[in-house]
N, C-alpha and C positions, 0 to 999 in steps of 0.2 A: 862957245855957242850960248845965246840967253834963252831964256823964256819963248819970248816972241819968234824967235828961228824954228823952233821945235814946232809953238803951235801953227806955224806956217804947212810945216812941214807935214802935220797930223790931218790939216784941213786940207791939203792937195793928197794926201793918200785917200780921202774920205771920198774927196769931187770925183776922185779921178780912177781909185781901184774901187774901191765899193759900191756907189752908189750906181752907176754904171754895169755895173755884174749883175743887177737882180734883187738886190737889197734892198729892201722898201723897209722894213719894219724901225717905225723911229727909234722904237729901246735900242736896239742894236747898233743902229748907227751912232745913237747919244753915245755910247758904253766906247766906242770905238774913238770920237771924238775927246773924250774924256780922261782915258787912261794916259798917260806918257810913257811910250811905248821906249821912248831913250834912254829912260831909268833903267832897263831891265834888259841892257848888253853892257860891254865892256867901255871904258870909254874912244877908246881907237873907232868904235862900230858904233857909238853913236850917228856920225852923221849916215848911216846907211840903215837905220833904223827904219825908213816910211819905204824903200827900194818894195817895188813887190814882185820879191822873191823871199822864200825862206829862209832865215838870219839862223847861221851855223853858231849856236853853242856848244861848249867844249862838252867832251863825252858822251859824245852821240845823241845832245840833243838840240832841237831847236825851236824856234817863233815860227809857229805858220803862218806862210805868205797871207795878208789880212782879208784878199779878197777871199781866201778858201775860207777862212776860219769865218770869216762873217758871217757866209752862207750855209757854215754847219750849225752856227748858233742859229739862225733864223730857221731852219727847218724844224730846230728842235723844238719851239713853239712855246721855250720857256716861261713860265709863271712866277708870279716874284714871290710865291706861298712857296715855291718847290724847293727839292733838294738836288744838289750837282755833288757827281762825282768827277774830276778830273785826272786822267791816267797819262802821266811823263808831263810835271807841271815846268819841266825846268826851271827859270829862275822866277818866274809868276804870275807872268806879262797875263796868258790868260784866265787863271783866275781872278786877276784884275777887273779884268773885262766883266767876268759874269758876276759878280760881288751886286755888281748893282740891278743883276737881271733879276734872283733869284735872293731864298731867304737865308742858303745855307750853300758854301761849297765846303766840299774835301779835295783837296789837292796833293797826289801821290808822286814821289819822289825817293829816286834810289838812293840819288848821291847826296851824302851827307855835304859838304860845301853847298851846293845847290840847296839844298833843303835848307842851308841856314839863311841864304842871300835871299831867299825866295821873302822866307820870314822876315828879314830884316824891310824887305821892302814893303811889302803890303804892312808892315809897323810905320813906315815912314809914311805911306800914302795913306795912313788911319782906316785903314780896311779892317775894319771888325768881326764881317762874317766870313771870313778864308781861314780855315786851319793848311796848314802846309804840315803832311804826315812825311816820313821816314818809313818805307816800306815795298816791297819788291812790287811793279806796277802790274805784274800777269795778277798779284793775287787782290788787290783793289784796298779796303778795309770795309770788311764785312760787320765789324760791332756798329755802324753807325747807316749800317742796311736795313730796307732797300730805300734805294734812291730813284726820284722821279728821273733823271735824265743821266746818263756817262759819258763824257766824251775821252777819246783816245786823240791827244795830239799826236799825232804821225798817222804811217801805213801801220796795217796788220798784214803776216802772209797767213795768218790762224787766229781763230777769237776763240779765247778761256774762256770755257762755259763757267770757271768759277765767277768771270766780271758778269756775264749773262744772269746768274743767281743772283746779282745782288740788286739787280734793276727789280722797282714795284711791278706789279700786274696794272700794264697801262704804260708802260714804262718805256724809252729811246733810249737806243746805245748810236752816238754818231762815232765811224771813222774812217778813213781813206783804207778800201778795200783792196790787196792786190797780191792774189796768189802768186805763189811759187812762178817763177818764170814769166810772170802777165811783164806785158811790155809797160804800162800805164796804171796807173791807182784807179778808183772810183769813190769818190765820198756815199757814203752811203749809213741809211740808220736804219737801225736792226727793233723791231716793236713786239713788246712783249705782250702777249695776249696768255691771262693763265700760264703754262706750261709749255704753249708752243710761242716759236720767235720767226717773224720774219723779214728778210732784208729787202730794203728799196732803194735801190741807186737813183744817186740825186744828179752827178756832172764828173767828169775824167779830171784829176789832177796828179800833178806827178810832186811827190812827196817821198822822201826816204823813210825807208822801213826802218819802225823802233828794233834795237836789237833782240828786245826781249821779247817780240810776237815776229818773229823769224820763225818757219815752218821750221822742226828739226829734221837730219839728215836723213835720210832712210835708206838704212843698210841693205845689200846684196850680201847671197852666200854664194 
C-alpha cells in the first residue's frame, strides 16, 4: 500500500466519521488528518486502520474508534500552552494526535514492548513533545503533576482518585464511563474545581473496559 492509499483512506475517515458526528473544532480535525494512523498497528491491520470501530491491539489494548476519540479531545477544549496526560497509550497513535494540540503530553504505558514501539514511533514521526512512560496506568505519573487535561483511552468500571490528584484546579479527566454491569459506556469528563470533581456525560459508546479500572470483586461471607 503507498502514501497516497492511506492518505485517501485518512480523508474518508475524516468526511465520513468525524466531521459528521459533531466535530467542528479545526485543531482537531487537522490533528486527525495529520497523524498516520497505519503506522501504529501491525502490518496485517493496516488496511483496517480508518474501519470505525476500535482496532484490537495485543494485551488488552487498543485505538479508539476515531469518531469517539475526536469528540473526547474536543470537549476537552485543549490549549496548545496545556499539559496532557494520557492513560493506556498503547502503541501512540493518540498521543500522536495531541502532540500538536498541546505543549506537553505524558503517555502511560504498562507493557514494555508497547512502550518501546510507542517510542520508536513518535521518533520516526519527529514528535518532540511525547514522552512515552513505563508505568502501571491506575497510578498516572505524579512527578510531572498536575496536568491541565487526562485522558483514559478505554472504559473505566472505577476512577483512582490517585489519577483525580493529579489533574490542576480547573483541570478535565475524559473517559468512557461504565459501571459494573452498565450495558453501554458513556464518554464523560470529570472537572476539577479546588477539591471537589464533578462528572458530565457527553454521548453512549461502547468501548471495552481497560483491565486495570475493572471494579474489583466484592466478597460474600
Amino acid at each position: 500500500m503507498n502514501d497516497m492509499h492511506f492518505d485517501a483512506l485518512r480523508k474518508a475517515m475524516v468526511d465520513s466519521q468525524i466531521r459528521p458526528n459533531k466535530v467542528i473544532d479545526d485543531r482537531v480535525i487537522a490533528a486527525f488528518m495529520n497523524v498516520p494512523r497505519e503506522r501504529f498497528v501491525t502490518k496485517n491491520m493496516q488496511n483496517l486502520a480508518y474501519i470505525d470501530e476500535d482496532i484490537h491491539l495485543s494485551g488488552g489494548r487498543f485505538i479508539l474508534e476515531a469518531m469517539v476519540m475526536a469528540r473526547i479531545i474536543q470537549a476537552l477544549e485543549l490549549e496548545s500552552s496545556q499539559s496532557v496526560m494520557l492513560i493506556g497509550a498503547g502503541t501512540g497513535y493518540t498521543a500522536a494526535l495531541l502532540s500538536s494540540l498541546v505543549e506537553s503530553v505524558i503517555a502511560i504505558e504498562t507493557r514494555a514492548q508497547m512502550v518501546e514501539k510507542a517510542q520508536q514511533l513518535v521518533a520516526e514521526l519527529d514528535v518532540g513533545n511525547v514522552a512515552i512512560i513505563k508505568a502501571r496506568l491506575q497510578d498516572g505519573f505524579a512527578s510531572e503533576a498536575p496536568y491541565d487535561a487526562i485522558i483514559i483511552e478505554g472504559a473505566v468500571e472505577q476512577m483512582p482518585q490517585s489519577l483525580l490528584d493529579q489533574l490542576a484546579d480547573g483541570g478535565r479527566l475524559a473517559a468512557i464511563w461504565r459501571p459494573e454491569n452498565a450495558q453501554v459506556g458513556e464518554a464523560c469528563v470529570w472537572h476539577k474545581t479546588g477539591d471537589a470533581v464533578s462528572r458530565t456525560p457527553l454521548f453512549t459508546a461502547q468501548v471495552p473496559v481497560l483491565d486495570e479500572f475493572k471494579a474489583k470483586p466484592k466478597f460474600s461471607f
